[in-house]
Each structure stands twice: as structure tokens, then as C-alpha cells.
N, C-alpha and C positions, 0 to 999 in steps of 0.2 A: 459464443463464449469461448471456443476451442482456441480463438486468436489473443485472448487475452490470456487463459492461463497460459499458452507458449510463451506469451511476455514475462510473464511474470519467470519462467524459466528458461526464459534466454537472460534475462536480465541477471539470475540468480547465477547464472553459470559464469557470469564476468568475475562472479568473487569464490567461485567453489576452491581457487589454485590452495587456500591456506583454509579449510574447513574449521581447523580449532581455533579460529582467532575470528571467525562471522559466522553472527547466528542469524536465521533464517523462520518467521514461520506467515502464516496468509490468514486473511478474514473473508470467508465468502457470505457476504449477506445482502439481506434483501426488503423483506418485510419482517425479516428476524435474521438471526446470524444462521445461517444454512451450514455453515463448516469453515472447521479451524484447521490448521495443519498448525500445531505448538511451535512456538518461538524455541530453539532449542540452538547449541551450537554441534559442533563434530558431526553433522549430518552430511553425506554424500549430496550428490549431484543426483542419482537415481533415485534414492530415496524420497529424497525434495520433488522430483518430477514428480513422481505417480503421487505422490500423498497429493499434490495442488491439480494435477489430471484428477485424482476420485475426486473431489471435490463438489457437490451438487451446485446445481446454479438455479432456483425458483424464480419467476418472475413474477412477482408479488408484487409491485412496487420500490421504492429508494428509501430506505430508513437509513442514510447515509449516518444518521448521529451512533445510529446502536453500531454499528461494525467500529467507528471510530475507538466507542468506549470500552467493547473486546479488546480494541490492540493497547489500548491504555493499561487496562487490568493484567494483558500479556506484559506487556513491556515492567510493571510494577512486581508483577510475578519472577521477571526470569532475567532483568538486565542484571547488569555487570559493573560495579563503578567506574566510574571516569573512561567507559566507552562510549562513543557518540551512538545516540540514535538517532532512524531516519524511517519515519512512514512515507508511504503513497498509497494514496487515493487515485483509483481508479474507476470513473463516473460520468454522469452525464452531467452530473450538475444541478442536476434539477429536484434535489430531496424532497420528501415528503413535511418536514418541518425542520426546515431551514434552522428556525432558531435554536434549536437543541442540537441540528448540526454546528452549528456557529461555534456555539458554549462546549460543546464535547471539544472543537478542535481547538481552542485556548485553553483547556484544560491538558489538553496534550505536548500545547507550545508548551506551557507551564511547567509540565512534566520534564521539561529540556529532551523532548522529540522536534527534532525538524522535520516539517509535515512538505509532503510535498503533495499537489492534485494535476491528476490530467484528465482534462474535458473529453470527449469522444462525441461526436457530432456537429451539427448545424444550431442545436439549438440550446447548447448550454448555457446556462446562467453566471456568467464572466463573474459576479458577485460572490458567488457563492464559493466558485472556486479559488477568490483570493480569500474570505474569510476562512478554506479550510486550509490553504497553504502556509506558510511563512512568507516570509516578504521572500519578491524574485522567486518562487517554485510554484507559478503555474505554468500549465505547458498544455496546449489542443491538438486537436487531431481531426480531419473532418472525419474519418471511419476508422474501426476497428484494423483493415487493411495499413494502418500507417502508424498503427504502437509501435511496430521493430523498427523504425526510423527514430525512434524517440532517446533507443538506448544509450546512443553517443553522446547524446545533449546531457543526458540524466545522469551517470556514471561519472564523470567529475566534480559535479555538484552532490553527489551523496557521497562519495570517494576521495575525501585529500586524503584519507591515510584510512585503515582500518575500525570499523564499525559491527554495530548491531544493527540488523537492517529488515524490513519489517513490509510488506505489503498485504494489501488487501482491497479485493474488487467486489 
């Protein structure tokens, strides 16, 4: 798990240059939501590392729908008008019920979040990860060893200009 949360903060450190203009916060869940780090903006680069390092990580299972429906409640809590949002999903793929992931992530399209998913292994469910993405924002990996290759690909497609920006694994 130590390879994803550095993603997740190597990924955040592409946008830390203008803090008051990108908010930032994570969903770590599992067979419940294990830990949130708030969607918040004017937060540092250090501060965002340790808060997504404490982060617990259970291995419970994939309840991909409940983490979904925290960043939804986050994002209805704390965005900003006429700033783009942008989730990712960080998974295998393989949820526990599918279908409540499916319906949480069109509820989030809905929301006007562009959802973005990336597989990690041999044995994702390619389905799953386009019903949780938006069209064109799935993206694989065969291991954890190959997220920091993803960031170049991922940063233009979340980045034509300034956002609200939102991950959770």
C-alpha cells in the first residue's frame, strides 16, 4: 500500500505550485471507508503527505461503491462552483457488488465529477473499470511497481486548467 499512497502524493505534488486554487483530499476504504484525509483547499504539500501516509489500509475486501459515495458526499460538502472536479479510483477492479459500484459511479458522473479508474494487476475486471470511469479514463497497470509511470498520462487528462481534485484507493 506504501506504493500507492506515494502516488497519490506524487501525483498531488504536480498541483501543490498554486495551493489556494486546488483542493485536495483521499478515501481509504475497504470493507468500510478506513480513512478520509477532507477535501479541503490551501493545504501544503506536507501536510497532504502525512495526513494520506496515516492513512490505515484493512484488508477486508473491495466495497468499491461505499469509498465512491464518501468522495461524492465530500465533493457536495466542500466544492466550489464552476470548478472542475476529478475523482480516481484506485483498484483492482474486482468490487464486492459491482452493481452499487456501477450506480454510486453515475451518481458521481451525474454530480459533474469526472471519475477516472486505474486497474492494478492481471486480473481486473476491464467492465467494471469502464462503468466506474467516464468515457476514455480507464488506465492499467500490471503492479503497484508501475503507478509512477501513470502520472504523465493522467495529469493532462485531469489538468487543462485548474480544479478540484479528489482521489481515493
Amino acid at each position: 500500500m506504501t506504493r500507492v499512497k506515494q502516488f497519490v502524493i506524487d501525483f498531488a505534488s504536480a498541483f501543490m505550485s498554486d495551493a489556494s486554487s486546488t483542493g485536495f483530499g483521499a478515501v481509504m476504504y475497504s470493507a468500510n471507508v478506513a480513512g478520509v484525509v477532507p477535501l479541503r483547499c490551501n493545504v501544503s504539500l506536507f501536510n497532504f503527505a502525512r495526513s494520506v501516509r496515516s492513512l490505515p489500509h484493512p484488508k477486508d475486501g473491495t466495497n468499491t461503491d461505499i469509498g465512491i459515495n464518501k468522495m461524492r458526499k465530500m465533493f457536495a460538502a466542500r466544492s466550489r462552483p464552476r470548478v472542475p472536479m476529478s475523482g480516481i479510483v484506485i483498484t483492482d477492479g474486482r468490487s464486492k457488488l459491482q452493481n452499487r459500484t456501477a450506480i454510486e459511479s453515475r451518481l458521481a458522473k451525474a454530480q459533474g465529477i469526472q471519475m477516472f479508474a486505474i486497474g492494478i494487476g492481471y486480473l481486473i475486471d476491464k467492465k467494471e473499470l469502464e462503468s466506474i470511469a467516464s468515457i476514455g479514463n480507464v488506465m492499467t497497470v500490471a503492479s503497484f511497481l508501475e503507478l509512477q509511470g501513470l502520472i504523465h498520462q493522467l495529469y493532462p487528462k485531469v489538468c487543462p486548467r485548474k480544479f478540484i481534485f479528489y482521489v481515493y484507493f
